[in-house]
C-alpha positions as CSV (number, residue, x, y, z in Angstrom):
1,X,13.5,-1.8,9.7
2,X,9.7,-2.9,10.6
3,X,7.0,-3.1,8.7
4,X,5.2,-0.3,10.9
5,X,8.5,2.2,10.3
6,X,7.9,1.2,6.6
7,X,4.4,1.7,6.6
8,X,5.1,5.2,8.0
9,X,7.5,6.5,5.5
10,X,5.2,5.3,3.0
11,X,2.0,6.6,4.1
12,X,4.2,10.0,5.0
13,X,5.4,10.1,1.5
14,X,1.6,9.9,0.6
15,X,0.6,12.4,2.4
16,X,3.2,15.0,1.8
17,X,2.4,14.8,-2.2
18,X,-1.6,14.7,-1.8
19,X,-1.0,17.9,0.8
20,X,1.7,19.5,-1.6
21,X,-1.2,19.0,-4.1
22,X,-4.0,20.4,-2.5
23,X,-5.6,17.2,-2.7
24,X,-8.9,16.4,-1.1
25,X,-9.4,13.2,0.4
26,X,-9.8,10.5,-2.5
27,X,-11.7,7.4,-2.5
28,X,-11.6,4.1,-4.5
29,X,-13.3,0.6,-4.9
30,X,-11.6,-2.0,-6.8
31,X,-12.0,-5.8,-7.2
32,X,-10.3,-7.9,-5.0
33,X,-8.8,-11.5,-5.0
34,X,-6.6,-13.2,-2.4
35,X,-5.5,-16.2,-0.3
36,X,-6.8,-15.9,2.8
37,X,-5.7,-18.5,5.4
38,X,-7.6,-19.7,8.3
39,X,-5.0,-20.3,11.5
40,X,-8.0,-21.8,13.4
41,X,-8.1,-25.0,10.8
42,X,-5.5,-24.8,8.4
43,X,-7.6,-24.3,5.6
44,X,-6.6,-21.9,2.5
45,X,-9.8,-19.9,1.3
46,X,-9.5,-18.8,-1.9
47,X,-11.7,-15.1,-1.8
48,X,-13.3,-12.5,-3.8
49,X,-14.9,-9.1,-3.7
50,X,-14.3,-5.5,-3.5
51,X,-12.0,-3.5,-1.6
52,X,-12.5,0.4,-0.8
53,X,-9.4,2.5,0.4
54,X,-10.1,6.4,1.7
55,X,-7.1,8.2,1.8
56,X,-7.1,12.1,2.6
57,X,-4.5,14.3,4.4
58,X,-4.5,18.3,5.6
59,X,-1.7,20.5,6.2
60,X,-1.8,23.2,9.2
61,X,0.6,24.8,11.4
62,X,2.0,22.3,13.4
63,X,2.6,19.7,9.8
64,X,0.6,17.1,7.8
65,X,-2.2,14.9,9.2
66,X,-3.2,11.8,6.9
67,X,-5.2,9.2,7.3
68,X,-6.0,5.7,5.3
69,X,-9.0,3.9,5.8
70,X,-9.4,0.2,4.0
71,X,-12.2,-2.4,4.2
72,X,-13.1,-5.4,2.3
73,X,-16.5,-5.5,1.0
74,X,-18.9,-8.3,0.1
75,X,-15.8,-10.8,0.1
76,X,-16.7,-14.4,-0.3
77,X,-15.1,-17.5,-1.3
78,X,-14.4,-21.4,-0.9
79,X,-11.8,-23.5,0.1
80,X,-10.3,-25.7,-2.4
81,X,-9.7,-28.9,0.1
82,X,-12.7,-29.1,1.9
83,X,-15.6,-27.1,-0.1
84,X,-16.4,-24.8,2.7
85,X,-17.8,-21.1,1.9
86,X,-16.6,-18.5,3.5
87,X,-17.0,-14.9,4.6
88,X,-14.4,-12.5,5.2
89,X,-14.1,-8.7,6.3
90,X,-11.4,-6.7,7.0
91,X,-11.2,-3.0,8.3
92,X,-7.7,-1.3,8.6
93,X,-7.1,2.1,9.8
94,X,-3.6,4.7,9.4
95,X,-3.0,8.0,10.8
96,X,0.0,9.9,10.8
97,X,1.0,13.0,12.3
98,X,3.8,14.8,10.9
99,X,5.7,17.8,12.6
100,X,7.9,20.5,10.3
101,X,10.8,19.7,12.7
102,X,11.1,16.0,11.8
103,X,8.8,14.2,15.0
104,X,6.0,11.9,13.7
105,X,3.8,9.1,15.0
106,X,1.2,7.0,13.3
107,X,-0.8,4.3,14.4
108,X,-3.0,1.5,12.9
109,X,-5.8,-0.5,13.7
110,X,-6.6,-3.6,11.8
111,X,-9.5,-6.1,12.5
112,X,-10.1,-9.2,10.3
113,X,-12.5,-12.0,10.3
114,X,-13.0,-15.1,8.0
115,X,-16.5,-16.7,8.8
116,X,-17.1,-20.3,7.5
117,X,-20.4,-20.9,6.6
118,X,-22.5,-23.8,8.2
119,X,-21.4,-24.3,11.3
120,X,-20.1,-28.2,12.7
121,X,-19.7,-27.3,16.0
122,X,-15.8,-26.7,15.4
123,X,-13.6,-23.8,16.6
124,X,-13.4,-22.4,12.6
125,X,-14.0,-19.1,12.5
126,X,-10.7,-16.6,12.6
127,X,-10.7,-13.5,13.9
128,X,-7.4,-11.3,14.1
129,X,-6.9,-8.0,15.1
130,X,-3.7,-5.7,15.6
131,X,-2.9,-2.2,17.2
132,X,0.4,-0.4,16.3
133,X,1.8,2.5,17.1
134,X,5.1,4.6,16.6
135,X,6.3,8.1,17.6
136,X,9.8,9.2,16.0
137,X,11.5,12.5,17.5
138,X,12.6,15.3,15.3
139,X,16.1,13.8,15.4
140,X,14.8,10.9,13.9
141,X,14.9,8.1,16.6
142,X,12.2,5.8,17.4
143,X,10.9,6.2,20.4
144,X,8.0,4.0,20.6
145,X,7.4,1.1,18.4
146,X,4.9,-1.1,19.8
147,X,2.7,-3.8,18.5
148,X,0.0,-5.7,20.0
149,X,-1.6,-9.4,18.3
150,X,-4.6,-10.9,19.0
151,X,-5.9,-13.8,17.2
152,X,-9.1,-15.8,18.5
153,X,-11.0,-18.8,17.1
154,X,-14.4,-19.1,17.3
């Protein structure tokens, strides 16, 4: 199964209890800490900041419509090896469409970017961004399930 069909079902199992709910859309910020590695050099940036999810969905008559929004914010950090600082943002984006008889489709839209701090000259900074998309039929067979990449250092 891929991720995408996985992120789907989860985000559709989401939705379906915040719409059986009556839930308006709900908001959170929360710390954050990760790894974050950088393709471009190699180097592991060990990060910190906040994170801030949106998450809302609404029922009508043609089924539920959710949508997840995520960005990093203020996210800094250094890496171990070399010293460098770093930057980093991230904005992701989920919506999902679901139909009483069974079809769906969701897509997602992520962009991240780790900046090092004090430029040399060198091709360091990471950018990566990804567009997916699926549609399922009410029968429940994938009929689209594409994913496009794009990473570029700057």
């Amino acid at each position: 199964m891929s991720r995408l069909v996985a992120a789907v079902m989860s985000l559709g199992a989401t939705a379906l209890v915040l719409a059986a709910t009556g839930a308006a859309d709900t908001s959170a910020t929360l710390p954050y800490t990760a790894g974050a590695f950088n393709s471009c050099n190699g180097e592991l940036v060990e990060v910190q900041g906040m994170i801030h999810t949106t998450m809302g969905s609404t029922i009508d008559a043609n089924g539920t419509h959710s949508h997840v929004t995520v960005n990093l914010v203020g996210v800094k950090g250094v890496a171990p090896v070399s010293g460098a600082r770093y930057v980093e943002s991230d904005t992701q984006t989920e919506t999902s469409n679901f139909s009483f008889d069974g079809a769906s489709e969701a897509n997602v839209v992520e962009t991240r970017i780790l900046n090092r701090l004090g430029e040399d000259g060198t091709l360091d900074d990471f950018r990566y961004h990804v567009r997916a998309h699926l549609t399922m039929n009410s029968n429940g067979v994938v009929t689209v399930d594409r994913t496009e990449n794009q990473i570029d250092c700057n």
